[in-house]
N, C-alpha and C positions, 0 to 999 in steps of 0.2 A: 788577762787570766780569768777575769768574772764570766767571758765570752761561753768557758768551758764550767761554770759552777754548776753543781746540779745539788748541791746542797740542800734538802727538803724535798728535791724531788721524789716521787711514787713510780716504781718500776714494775713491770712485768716481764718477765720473761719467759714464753713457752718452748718446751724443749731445754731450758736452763741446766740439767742435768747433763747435758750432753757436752762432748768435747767442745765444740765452739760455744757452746752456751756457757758451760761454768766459768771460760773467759769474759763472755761477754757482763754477765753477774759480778766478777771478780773489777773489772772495768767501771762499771756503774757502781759499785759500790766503793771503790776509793777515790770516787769524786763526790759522793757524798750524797748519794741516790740512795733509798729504802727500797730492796729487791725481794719480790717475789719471785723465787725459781720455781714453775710450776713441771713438773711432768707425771707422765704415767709411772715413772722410774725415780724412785727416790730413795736408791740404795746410795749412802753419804758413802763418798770417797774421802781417803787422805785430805783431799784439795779442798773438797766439802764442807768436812770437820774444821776445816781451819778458818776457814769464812768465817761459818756459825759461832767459833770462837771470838774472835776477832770483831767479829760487828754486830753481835748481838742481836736485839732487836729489831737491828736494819736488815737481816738476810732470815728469810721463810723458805724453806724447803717444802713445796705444797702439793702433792700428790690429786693429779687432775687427765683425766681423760679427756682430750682435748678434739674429740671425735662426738662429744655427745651434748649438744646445746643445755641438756640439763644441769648437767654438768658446770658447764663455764656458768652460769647464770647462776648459780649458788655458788659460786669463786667468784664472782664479782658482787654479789652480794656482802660477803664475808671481807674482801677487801675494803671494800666502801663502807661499810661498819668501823674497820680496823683503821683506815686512813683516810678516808673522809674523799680522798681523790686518785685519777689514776692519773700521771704527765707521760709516761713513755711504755712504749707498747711493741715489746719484742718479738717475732716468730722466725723463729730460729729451729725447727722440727722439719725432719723428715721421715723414708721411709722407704725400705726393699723389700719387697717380695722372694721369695725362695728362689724363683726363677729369673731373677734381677740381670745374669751373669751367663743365659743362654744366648745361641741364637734367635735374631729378631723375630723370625716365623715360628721361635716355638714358644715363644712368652704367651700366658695364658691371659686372659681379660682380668682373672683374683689380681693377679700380680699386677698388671698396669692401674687397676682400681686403688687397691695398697698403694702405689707411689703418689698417683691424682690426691690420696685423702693426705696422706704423709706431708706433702709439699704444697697444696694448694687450695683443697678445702679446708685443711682444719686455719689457716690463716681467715677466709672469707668468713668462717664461723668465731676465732675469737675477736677479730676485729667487728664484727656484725653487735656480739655481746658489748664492748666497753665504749664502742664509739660514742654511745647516748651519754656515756660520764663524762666523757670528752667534749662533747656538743655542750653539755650546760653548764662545763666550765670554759668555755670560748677558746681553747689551748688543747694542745696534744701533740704527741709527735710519736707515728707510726714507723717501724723502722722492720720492713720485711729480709728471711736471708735470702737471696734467689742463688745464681752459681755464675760462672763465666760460662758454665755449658747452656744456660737462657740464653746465650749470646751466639753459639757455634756449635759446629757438630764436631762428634769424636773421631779421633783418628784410631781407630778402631787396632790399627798395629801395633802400640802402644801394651796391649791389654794382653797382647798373647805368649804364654806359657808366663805367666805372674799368679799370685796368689789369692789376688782381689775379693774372691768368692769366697775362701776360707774366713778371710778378716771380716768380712764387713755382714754375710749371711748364713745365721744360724743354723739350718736343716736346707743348702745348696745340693743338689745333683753332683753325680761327677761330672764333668764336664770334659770334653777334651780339648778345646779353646773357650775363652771366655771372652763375653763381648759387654759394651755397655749398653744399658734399655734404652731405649729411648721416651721412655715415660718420664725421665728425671729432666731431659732436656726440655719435651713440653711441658713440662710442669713448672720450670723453672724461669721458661718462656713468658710462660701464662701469667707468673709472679711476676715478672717485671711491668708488664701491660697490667696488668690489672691494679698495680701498684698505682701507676700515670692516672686510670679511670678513677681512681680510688683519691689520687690528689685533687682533680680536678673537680671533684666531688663534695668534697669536705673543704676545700679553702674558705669559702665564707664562712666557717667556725673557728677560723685560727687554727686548725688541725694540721699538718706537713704530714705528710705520707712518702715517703721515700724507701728505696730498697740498697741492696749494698751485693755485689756478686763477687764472692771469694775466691781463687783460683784452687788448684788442690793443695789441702791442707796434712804438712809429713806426720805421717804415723809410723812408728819403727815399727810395726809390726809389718808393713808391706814388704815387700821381701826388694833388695836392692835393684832386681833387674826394673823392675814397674817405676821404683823411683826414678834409677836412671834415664829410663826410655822418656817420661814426663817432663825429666829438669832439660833434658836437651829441644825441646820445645819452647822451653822460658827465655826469654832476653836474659833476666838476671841469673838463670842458670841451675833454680833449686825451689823447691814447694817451699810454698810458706811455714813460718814458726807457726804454731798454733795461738800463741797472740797477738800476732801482726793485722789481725781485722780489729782490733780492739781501737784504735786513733779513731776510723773511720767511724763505728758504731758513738762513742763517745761526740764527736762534733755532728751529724745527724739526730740525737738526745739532746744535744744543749744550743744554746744561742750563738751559737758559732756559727750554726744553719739558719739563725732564725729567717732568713728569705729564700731559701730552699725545700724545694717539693717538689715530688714526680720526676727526681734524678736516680739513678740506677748507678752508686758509685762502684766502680771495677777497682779488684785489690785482687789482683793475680800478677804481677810481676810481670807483667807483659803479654802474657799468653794472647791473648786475640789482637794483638797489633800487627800480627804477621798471617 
């Protein structure tokens, strides 16, 4: 059981606000991790409020542009004032463009820019900020989100006459089929490789850099047919609970991994095994 303690550990997590992210928060913090949930977005949900209740001290809701070097370096100042250290380092953020959900030829270079920064610069840039606290404390443990879509391409049938664009992109086009970018697959591509360059990198500092690729996570707002068409893809037959990456995130955090780096663990139900 001490394998998984993280008891005193020092958390970050960017994007924490977010659906997988408040899980992931919610995770680290009942093993006994101090979380920073940083994002641009820091309107408290229900789920929020109950944290901050709940654990006090240990959960920071922290309001950070995670786009602007200035930025993170005066949150990483302010952390390391407050805690003295960082042990785990979550990126968990992304990003769509308006035209996320067109056809491939008609996606604009804004909108492929948006996904690149959403999904894979702003990772190069907060880990770029905290790694030197990580370095002088000989320990760390980097833990990127990438997707099973870094791993394959979409089955673009899947997507057609669903409601995908409505859910997930505030000011979308009408559409009359909606497809997926392919910005999110290189980006999430790129996340995994870069992950590997990034372990192989920082191992002489005790640092583990690891990534984790989720399969699609059930939102009831998608409308049933999209569900459907998805889960008949699955071996097990249905999208993930929205806390079933939570195990995985937990044992890449704690000594459970402690001789693991530059692994990319899959928690999609199967999806790319066929």
């Amino acid at each position: 059981m001490e394998l998984f303690n993280l008891k005193n550990k020092v958390a970050i997590v960017f994007g924490g606000n977010g659906q997988l992210g408040k899980q992931f928060c919610k995770a680290l913090l009942e093993y006994g991790t101090k979380v920073y949930s940083c994002d641009v977005n820091v309107k408290e949900s229900s789920e929020t409020k109950k944290l901050r209740k709940k654990y006090n001290v240990n959960f920071q809701l922290v309001k950070v542009d995670a786009t602007s070097k200035k930025e993170l370096v005066k949150l990483k100042d302010y952390i390391v004032k407050d805690s003295k250290r960082v042990d785990i380092l979550v990126n968990s953020t992304t990003a769509k463009g308006d035209d996320f959900y067109l056809p491939f030829e008609d996606v604009s270079l804004e909108g492929w820019d948006k996904g690149m920064l959403g999904n894979l610069s702003i990772p190069f840039l907060t880990i770029q900020t905290f790694v030197p606290v990580m370095k002088k404390q000989k320990s760390g443990s980097i833990i990127n989100i990438a997707s099973h879509y870094g791993l394959v391409g979409n089955d673009q049938r899947i997507y057609e006459g669903t409601n995908l664009h409505k859910v997930y992109v505030k000011n979308s086009p009408k559409i009359k089929r909606i497809y997926s970018h392919g910005v999110y697959n290189a980006a999430k591509g790129g996340l995994i490789n870069f992950t590997r360059y990034l372990a192989a990198y920082y191992g002489e500092y005790n640092i583990r850099v690891n990534c984790i690729s989720p399969g699609g996570i059930y939102n009831p707002k998608e409308d049933k047919k999209f569900v459907k068409n998805y889960s008949d893809k699955v071996p097990l037959g249905r999208k993930a609970n929205v806390d079933e990456v939570n195990g995985a995130l937990v044992f890449l955090a704690s000594d459970a991994s402690s001789y693991v780096t530059g692994h990319n663990l899959v928690v999609d139900g199967g999806f790319t095994v066929w």
